[in-house]
C-alpha positions as CSV (number, residue, x, y, z in Angstrom):
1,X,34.0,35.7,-20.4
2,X,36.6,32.7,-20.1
3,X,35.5,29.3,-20.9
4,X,36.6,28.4,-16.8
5,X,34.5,31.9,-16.1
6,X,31.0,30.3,-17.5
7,X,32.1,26.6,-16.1
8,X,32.1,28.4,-12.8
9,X,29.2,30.7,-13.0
10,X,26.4,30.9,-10.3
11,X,23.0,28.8,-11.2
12,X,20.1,31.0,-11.0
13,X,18.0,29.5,-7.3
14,X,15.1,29.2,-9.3
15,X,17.4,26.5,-11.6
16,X,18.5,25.0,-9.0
17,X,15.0,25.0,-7.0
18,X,14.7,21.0,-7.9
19,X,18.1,20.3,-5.9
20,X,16.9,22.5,-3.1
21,X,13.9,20.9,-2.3
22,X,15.7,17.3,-2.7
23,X,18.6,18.4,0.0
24,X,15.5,19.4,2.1
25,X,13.9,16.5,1.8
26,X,17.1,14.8,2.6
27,X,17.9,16.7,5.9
28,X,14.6,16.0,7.2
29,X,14.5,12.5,6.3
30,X,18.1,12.7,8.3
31,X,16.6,14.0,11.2
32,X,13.4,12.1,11.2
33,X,10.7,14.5,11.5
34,X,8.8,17.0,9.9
35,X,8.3,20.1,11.9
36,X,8.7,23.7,11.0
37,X,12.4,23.8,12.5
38,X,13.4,20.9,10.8
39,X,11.8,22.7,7.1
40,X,13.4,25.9,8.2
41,X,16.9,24.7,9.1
42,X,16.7,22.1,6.1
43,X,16.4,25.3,3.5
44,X,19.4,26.7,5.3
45,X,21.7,23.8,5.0
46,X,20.3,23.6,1.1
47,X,21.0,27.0,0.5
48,X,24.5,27.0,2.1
49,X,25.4,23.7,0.5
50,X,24.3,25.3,-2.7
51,X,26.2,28.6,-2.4
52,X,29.2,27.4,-0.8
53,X,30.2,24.6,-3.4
54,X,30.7,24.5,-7.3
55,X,27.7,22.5,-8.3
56,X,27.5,22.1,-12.4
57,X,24.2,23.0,-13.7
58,X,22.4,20.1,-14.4
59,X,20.2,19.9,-17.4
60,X,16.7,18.8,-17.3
61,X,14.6,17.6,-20.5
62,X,11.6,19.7,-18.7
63,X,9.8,16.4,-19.4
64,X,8.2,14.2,-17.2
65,X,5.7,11.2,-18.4
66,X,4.2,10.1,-15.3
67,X,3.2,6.5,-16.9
68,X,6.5,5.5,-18.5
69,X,8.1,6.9,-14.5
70,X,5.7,4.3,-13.0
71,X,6.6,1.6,-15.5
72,X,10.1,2.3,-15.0
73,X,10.0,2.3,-11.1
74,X,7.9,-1.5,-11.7
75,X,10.4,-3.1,-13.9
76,X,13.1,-1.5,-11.2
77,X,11.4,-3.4,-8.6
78,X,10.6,-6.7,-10.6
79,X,14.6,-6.5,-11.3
80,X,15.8,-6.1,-7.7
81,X,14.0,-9.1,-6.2
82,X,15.0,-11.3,-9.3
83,X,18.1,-10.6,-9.3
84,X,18.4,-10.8,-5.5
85,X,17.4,-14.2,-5.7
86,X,19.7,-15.0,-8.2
87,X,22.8,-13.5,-6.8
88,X,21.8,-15.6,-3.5
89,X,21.4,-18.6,-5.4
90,X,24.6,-18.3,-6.7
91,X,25.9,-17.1,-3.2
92,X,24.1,-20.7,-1.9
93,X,24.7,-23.0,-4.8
94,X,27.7,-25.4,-4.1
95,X,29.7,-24.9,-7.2
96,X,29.3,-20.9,-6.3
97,X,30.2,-18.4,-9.9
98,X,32.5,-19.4,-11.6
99,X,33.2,-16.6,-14.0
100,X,32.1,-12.9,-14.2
101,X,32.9,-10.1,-16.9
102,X,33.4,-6.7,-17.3
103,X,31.6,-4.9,-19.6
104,X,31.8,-1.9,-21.7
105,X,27.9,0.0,-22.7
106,X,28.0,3.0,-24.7
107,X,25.0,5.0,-24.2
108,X,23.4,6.8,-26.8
109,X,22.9,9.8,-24.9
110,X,25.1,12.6,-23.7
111,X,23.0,14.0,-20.8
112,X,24.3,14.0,-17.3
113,X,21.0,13.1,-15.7
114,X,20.2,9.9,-18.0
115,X,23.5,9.2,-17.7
116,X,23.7,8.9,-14.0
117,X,20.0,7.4,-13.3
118,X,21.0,4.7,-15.8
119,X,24.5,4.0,-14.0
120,X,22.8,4.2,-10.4
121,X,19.9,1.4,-11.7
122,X,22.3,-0.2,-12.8
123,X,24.3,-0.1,-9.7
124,X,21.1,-0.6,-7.4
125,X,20.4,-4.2,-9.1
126,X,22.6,-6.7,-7.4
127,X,24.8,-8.6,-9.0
128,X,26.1,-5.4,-11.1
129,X,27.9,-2.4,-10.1
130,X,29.6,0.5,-12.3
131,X,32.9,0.2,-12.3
132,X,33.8,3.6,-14.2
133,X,32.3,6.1,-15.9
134,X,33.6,7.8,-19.1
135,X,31.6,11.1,-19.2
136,X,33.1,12.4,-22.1
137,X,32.4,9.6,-24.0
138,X,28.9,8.7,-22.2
139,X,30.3,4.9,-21.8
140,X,29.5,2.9,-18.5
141,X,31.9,-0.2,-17.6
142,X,29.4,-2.9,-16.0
143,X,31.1,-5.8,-13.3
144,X,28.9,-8.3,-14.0
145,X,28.1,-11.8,-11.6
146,X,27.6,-15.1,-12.9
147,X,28.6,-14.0,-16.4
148,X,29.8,-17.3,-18.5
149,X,28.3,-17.2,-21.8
150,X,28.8,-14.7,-24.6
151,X,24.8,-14.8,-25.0
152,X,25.0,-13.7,-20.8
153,X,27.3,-10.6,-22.1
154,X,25.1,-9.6,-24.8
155,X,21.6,-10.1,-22.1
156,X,23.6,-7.7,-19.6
157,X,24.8,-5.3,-22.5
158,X,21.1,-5.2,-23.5
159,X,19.9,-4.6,-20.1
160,X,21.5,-2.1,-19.3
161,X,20.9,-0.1,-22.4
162,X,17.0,-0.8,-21.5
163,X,17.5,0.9,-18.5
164,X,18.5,3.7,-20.6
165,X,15.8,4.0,-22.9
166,X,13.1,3.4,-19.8
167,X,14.7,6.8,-18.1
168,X,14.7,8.5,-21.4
169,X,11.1,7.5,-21.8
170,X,9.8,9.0,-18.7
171,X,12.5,12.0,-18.0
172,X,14.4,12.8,-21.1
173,X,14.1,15.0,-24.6
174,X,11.7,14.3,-26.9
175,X,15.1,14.2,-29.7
176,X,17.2,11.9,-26.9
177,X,14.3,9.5,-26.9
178,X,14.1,9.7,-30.7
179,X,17.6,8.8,-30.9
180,X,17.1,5.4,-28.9
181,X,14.2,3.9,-30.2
């Protein structure tokens, strides 16, 4: 079998039984109810989606720590209002930001999964979005607000490798966690 063969083979359902149910979920929230039509028509739509278009397998640890998932949804939260308030102050302030930086992270881990939660926290706190993501090389490029120190740089460098290392806690390998400590 060709190397594009096995890139493009079919995921077993039962594989991709986590992305089913999510798509479900998703079509009902769309739809705004929860009725046996909406369940039925939601699998459907999942399994058409699924069938119809290449999606890569994505590869799951098989670990979940429910405590380190709780912390790691806390410090999410305790991150979005702070930093909401700072990016409005600095929206508000009469001098307004001055200077801002781009930022080059490289990750310590090569999974897909980590990889993306850690770009989309990222993302989700304001006054930082990814600009680009280089897969290959599992390095995230950071636009970061209000940025005029080098000691600023090194806090958002810092942050967002935490971010890493909180997902890896709660969702990733016992090795990839190992790797980060």
């Amino acid at each position: 079998m060709s190397e594009s063969q096995r890139e493009h083979q079919r995921v077993p359902l039962l594989q991709q039984s986590p992305l089913l149910l999510a798509l479900v979920l998703l079509w009902m929230l769309l739809w705004g109810s929860v009725t046996p039509l909406t369940i039925v028509t939601g699998v459907v739509v999942a399994l058409v989606v699924t069938r119809a278009f290449y999606l890569p397998p994505v590869e799951l640890s098989g670990r979940f720590n429910p405590w380190w998932f709780l912390v790691l949804l806390g410090r999410f939260a305790v991150d979005l209002v702070r930093a909401s308030f700072e990016v409005a102050w600095q929206a508000l302030r009469p001098r307004g930001v001055e200077r801002n930086a781009v930022i080059r992270v490289d990750l310590t881990t090569r999974n897909d999964f980590v990889l993306t939660g850690t770009a989309l926290a990222v993302s989700l706190v304001p006054g930082s979005v990814v600009l680009e993501v280089d897969r290959p090389h599992s390095v995230l490029y950071i636009h970061s607000l209000g940025i005029e120190t080098p000691e600023q740089v090194a806090c958002a460098h810092d942050a967002v490798l935490a971010y890493e290392r909180r997902i890896l806690r709660a969702l990733g390998s016992r090795e990839e966690w190992e790797a980060v400590r």
